[in-house]
PDB file as gemmi writes it, atoms N, CA and C in Angstrom:
CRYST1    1.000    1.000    1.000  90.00  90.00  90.00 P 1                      
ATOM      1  N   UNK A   1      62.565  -9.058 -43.620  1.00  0.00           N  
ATOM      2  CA  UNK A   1      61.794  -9.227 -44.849  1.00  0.00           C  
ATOM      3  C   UNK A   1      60.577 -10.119 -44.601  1.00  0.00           C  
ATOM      4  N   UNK A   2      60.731 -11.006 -43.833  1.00  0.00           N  
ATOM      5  CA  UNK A   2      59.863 -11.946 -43.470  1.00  0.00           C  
ATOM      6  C   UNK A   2      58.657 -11.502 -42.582  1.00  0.00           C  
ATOM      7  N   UNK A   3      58.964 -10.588 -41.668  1.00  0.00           N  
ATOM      8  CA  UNK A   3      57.983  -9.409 -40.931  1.00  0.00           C  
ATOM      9  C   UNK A   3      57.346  -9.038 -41.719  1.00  0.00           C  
ATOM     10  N   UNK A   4      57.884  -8.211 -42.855  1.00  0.00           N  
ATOM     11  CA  UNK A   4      57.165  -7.481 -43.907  1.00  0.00           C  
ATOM     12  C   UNK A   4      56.292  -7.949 -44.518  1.00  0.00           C  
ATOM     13  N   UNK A   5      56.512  -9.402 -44.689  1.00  0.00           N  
ATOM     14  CA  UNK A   5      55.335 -10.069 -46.358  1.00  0.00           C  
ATOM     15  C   UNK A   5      54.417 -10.736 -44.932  1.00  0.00           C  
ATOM     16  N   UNK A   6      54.582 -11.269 -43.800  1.00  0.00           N  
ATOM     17  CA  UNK A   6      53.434 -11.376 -42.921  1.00  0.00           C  
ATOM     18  C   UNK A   6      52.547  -9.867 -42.612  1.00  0.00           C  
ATOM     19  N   UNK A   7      53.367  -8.668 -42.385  1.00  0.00           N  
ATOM     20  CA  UNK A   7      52.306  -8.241 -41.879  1.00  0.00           C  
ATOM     21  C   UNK A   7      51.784  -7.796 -42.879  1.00  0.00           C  
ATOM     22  N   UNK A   8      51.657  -7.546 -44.551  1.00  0.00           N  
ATOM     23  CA  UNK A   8      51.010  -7.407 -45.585  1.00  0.00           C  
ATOM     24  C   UNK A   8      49.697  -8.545 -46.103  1.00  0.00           C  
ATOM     25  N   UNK A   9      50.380 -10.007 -45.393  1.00  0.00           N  
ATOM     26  CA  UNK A   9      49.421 -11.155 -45.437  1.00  0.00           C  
ATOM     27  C   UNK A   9      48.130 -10.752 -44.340  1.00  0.00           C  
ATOM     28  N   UNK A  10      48.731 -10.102 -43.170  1.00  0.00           N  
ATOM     29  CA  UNK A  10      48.026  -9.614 -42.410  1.00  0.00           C  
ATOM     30  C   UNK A  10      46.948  -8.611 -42.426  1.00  0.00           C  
ATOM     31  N   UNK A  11      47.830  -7.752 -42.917  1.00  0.00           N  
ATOM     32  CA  UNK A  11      46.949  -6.288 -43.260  1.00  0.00           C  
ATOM     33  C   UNK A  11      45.581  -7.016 -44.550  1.00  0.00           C  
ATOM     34  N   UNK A  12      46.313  -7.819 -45.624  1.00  0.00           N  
ATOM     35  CA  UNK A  12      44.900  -7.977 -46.612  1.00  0.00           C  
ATOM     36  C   UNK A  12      44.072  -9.246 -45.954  1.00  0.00           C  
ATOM     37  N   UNK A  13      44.561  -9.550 -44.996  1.00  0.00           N  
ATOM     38  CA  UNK A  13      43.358 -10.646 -43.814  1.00  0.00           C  
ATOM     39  C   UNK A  13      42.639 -10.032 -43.467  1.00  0.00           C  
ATOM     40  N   UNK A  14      43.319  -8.821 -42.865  1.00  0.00           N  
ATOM     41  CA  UNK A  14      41.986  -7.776 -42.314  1.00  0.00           C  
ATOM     42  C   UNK A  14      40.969  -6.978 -42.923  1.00  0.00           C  
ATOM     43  N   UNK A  15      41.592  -6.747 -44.315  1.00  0.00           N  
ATOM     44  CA  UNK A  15      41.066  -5.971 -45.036  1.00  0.00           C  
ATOM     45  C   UNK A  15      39.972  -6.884 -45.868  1.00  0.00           C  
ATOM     46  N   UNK A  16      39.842  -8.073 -45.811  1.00  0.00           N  
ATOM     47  CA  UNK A  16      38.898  -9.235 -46.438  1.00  0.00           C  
ATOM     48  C   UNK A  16      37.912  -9.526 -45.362  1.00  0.00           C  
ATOM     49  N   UNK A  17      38.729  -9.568 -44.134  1.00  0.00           N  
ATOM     50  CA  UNK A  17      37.257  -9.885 -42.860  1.00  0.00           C  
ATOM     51  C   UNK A  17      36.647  -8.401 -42.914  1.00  0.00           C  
ATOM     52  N   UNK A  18      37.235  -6.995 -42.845  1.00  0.00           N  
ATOM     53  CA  UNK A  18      36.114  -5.819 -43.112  1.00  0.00           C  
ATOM     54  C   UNK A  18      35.225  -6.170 -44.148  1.00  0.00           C  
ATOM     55  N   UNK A  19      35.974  -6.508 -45.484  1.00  0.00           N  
ATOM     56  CA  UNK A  19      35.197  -6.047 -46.473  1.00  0.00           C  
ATOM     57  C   UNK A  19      33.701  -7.413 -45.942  1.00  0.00           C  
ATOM     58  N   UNK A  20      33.958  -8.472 -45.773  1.00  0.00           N  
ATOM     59  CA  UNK A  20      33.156  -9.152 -45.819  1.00  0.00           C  
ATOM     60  C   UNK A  20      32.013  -8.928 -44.749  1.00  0.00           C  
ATOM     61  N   UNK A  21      32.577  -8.015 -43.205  1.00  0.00           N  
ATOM     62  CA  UNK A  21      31.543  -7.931 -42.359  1.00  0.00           C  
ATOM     63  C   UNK A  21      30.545  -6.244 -43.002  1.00  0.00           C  
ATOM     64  N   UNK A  22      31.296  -5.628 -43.593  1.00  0.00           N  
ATOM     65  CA  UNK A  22      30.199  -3.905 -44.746  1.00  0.00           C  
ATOM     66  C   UNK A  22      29.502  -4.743 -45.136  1.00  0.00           C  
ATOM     67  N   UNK A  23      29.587  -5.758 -46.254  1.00  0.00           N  
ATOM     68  CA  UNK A  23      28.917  -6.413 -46.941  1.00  0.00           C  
ATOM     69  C   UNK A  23      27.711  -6.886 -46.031  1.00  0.00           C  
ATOM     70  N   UNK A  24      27.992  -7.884 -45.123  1.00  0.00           N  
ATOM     71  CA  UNK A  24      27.394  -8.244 -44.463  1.00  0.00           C  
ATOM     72  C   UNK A  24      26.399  -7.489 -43.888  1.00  0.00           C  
ATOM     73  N   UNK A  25      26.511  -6.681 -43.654  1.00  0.00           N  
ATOM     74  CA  UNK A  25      25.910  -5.177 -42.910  1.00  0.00           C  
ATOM     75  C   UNK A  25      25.085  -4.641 -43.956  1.00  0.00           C  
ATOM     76  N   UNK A  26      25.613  -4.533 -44.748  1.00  0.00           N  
ATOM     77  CA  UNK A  26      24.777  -3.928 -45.868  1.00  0.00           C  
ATOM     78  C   UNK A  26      23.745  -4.659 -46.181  1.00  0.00           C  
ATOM     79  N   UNK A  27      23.729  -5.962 -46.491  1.00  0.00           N  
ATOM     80  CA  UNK A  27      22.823  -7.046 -46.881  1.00  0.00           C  
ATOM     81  C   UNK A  27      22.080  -7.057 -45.911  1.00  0.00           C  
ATOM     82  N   UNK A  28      22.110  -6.986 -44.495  1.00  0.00           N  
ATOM     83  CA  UNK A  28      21.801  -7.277 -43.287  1.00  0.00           C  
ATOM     84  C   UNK A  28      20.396  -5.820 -43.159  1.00  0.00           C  
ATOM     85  N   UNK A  29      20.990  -5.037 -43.783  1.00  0.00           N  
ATOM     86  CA  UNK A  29      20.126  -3.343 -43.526  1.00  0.00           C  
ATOM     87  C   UNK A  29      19.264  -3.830 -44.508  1.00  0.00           C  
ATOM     88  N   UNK A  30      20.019  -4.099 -45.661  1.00  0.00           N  
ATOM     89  CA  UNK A  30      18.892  -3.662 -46.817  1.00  0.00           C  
ATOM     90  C   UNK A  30      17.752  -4.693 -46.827  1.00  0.00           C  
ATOM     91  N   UNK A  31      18.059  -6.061 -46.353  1.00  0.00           N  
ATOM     92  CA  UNK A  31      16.728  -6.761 -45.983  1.00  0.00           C  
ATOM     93  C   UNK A  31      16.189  -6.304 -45.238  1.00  0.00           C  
ATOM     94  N   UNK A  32      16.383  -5.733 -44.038  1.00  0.00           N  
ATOM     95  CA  UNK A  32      15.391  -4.985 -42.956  1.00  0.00           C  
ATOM     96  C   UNK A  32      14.734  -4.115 -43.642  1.00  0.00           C  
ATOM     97  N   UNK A  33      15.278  -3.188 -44.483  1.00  0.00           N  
ATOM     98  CA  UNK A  33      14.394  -2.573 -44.946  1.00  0.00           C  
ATOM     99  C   UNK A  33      13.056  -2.746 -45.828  1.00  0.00           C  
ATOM    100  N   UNK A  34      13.698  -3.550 -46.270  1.00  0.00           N  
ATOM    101  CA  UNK A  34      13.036  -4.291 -47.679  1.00  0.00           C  
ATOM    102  C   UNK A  34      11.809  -4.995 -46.958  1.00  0.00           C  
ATOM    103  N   UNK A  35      12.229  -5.757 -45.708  1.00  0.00           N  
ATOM    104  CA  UNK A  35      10.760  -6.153 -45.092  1.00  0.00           C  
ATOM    105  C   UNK A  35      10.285  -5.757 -44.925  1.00  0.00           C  
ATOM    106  N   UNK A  36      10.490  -4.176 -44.239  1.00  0.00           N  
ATOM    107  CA  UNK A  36       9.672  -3.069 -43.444  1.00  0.00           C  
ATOM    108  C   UNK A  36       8.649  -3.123 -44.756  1.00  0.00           C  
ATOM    109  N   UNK A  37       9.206  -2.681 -45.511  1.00  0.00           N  
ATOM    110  CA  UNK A  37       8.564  -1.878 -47.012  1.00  0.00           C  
ATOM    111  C   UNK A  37       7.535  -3.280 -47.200  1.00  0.00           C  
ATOM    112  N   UNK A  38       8.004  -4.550 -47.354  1.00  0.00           N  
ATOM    113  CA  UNK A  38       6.707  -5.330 -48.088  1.00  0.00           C  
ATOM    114  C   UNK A  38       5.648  -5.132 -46.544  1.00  0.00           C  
ATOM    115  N   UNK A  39       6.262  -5.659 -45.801  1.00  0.00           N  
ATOM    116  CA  UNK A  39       4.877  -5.545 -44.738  1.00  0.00           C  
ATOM    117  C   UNK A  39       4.221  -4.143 -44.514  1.00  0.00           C  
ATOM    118  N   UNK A  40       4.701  -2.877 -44.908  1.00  0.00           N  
ATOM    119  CA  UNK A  40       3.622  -1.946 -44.420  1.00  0.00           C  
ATOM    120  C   UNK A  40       2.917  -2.231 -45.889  1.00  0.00           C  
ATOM    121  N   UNK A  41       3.607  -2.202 -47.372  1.00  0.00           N  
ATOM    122  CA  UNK A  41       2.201  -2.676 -48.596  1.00  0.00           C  
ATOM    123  C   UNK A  41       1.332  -3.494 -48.137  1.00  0.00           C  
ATOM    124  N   UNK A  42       1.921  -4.732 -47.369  1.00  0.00           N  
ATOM    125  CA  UNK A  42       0.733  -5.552 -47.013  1.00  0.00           C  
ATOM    126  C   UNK A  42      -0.019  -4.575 -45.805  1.00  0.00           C  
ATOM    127  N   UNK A  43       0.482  -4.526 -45.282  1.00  0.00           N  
ATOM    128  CA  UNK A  43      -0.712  -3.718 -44.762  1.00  0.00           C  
ATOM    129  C   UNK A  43      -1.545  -2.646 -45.162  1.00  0.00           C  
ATOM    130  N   UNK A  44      -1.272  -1.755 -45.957  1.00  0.00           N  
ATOM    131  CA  UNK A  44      -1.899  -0.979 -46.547  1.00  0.00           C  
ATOM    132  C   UNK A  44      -2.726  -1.544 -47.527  1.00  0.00           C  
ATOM    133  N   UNK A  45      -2.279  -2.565 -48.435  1.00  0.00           N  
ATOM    134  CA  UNK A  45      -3.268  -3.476 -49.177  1.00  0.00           C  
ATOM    135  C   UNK A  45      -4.513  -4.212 -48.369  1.00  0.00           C  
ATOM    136  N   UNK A  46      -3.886  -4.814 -46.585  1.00  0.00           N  
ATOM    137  CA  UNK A  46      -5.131  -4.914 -46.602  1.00  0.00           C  
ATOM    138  C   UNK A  46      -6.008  -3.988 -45.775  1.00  0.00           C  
ATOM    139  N   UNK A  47      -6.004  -2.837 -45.194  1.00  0.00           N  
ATOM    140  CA  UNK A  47      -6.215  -1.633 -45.039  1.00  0.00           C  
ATOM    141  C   UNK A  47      -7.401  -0.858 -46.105  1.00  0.00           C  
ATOM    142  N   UNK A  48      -6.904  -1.030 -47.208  1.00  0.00           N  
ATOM    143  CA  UNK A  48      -7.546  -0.661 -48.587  1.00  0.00           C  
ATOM    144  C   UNK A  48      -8.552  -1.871 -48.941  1.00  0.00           C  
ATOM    145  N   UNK A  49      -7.930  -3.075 -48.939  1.00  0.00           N  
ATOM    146  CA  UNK A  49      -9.062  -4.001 -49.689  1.00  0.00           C  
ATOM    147  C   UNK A  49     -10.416  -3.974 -48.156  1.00  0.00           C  
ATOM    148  N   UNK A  50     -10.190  -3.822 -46.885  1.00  0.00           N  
ATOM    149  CA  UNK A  50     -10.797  -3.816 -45.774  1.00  0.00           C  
ATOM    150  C   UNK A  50     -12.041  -2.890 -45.969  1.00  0.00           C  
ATOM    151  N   UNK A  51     -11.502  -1.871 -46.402  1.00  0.00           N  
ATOM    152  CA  UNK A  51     -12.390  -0.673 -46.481  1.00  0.00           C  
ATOM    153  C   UNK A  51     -13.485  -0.526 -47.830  1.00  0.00           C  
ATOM    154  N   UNK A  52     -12.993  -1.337 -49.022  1.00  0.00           N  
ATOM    155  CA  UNK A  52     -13.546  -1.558 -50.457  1.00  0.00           C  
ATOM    156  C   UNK A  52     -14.870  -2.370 -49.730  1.00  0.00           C  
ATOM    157  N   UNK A  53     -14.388  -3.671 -48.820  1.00  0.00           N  
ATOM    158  CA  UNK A  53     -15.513  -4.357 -48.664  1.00  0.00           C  
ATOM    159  C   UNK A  53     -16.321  -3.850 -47.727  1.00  0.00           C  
ATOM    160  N   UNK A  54     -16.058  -2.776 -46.554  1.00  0.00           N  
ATOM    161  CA  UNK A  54     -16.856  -2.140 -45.847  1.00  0.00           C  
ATOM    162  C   UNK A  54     -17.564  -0.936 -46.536  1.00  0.00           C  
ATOM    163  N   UNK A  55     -17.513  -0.323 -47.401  1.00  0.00           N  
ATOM    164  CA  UNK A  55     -17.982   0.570 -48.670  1.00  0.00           C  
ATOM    165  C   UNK A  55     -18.927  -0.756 -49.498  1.00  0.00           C  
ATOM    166  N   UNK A  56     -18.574  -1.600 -49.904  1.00  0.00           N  
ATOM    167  CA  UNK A  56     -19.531  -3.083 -50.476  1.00  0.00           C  
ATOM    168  C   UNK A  56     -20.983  -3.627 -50.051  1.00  0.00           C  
ATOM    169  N   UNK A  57     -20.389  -3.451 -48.202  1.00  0.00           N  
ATOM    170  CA  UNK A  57     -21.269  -4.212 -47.395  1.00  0.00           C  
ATOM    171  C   UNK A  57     -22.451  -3.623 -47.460  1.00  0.00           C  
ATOM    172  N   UNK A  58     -21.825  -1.908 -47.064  1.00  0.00           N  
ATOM    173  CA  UNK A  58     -22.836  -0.645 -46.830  1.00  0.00           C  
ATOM    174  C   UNK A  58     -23.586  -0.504 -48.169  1.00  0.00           C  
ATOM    175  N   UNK A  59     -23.201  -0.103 -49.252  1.00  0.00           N  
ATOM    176  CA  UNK A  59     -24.054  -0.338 -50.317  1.00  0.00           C  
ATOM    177  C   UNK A  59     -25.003  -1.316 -50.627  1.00  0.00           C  
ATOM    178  N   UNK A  60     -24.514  -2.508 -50.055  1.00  0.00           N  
ATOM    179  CA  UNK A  60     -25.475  -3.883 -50.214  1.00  0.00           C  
ATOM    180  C   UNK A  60     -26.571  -3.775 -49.245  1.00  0.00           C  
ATOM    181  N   UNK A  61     -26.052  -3.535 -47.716  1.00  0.00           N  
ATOM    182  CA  UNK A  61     -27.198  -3.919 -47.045  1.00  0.00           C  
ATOM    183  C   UNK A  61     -28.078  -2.400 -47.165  1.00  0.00           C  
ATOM    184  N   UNK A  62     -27.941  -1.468 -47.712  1.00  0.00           N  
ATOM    185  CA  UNK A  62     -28.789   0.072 -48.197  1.00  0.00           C  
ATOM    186  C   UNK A  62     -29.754  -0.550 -49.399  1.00  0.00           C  
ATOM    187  N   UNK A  63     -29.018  -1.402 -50.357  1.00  0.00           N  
ATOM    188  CA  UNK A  63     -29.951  -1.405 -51.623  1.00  0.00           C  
ATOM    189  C   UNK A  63     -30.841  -2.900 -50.640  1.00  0.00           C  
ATOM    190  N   UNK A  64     -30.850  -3.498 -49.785  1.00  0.00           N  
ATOM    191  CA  UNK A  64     -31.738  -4.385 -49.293  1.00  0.00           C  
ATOM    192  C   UNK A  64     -32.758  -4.081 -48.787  1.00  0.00           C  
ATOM    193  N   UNK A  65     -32.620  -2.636 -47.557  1.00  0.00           N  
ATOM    194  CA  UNK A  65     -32.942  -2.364 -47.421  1.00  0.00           C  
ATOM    195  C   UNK A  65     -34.197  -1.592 -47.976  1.00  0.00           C  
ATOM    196  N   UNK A  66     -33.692  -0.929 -48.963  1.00  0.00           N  
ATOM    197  CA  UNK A  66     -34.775  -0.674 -49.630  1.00  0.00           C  
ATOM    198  C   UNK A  66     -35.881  -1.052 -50.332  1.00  0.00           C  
ATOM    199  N   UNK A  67     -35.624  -2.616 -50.124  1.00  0.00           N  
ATOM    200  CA  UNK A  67     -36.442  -3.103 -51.571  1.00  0.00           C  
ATOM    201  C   UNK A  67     -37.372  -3.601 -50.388  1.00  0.00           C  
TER     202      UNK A  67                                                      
END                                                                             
């Protein structure tokens, strides 16, 4: 009887260190991802704002030009 209620203490030991290392894993992915994702916006934000001011520049130094 005493076998029995250890290896049940056992079995839900193990079943608490899985659950806690999925978890872990999971949390572990979904921040990776989650960084991937903010750093390519940042990059694409500045990609986009890069190009607004090179479209800016060109307009500016055209209307200087002209005058």
């Amino acid at each position: 009887m005493m076998f029995v209620i250890l290896m049940i203490m056992n079995e839900n030991q193990f079943l608490q260190a899985h659950d806690t290392f999925v978890i872990s894993w999971i949390v572990q992915t979904f921040s990776s991802y989650l960084f991937r994702l903010v750093r390519t916006i940042k990059c694409l934000r500045a990609c986009y704002w890069t190009e607004l001011i090179e479209v800016a520049a060109t307009k500016n130094t055209t209307s200087l030009t002209s005058l």
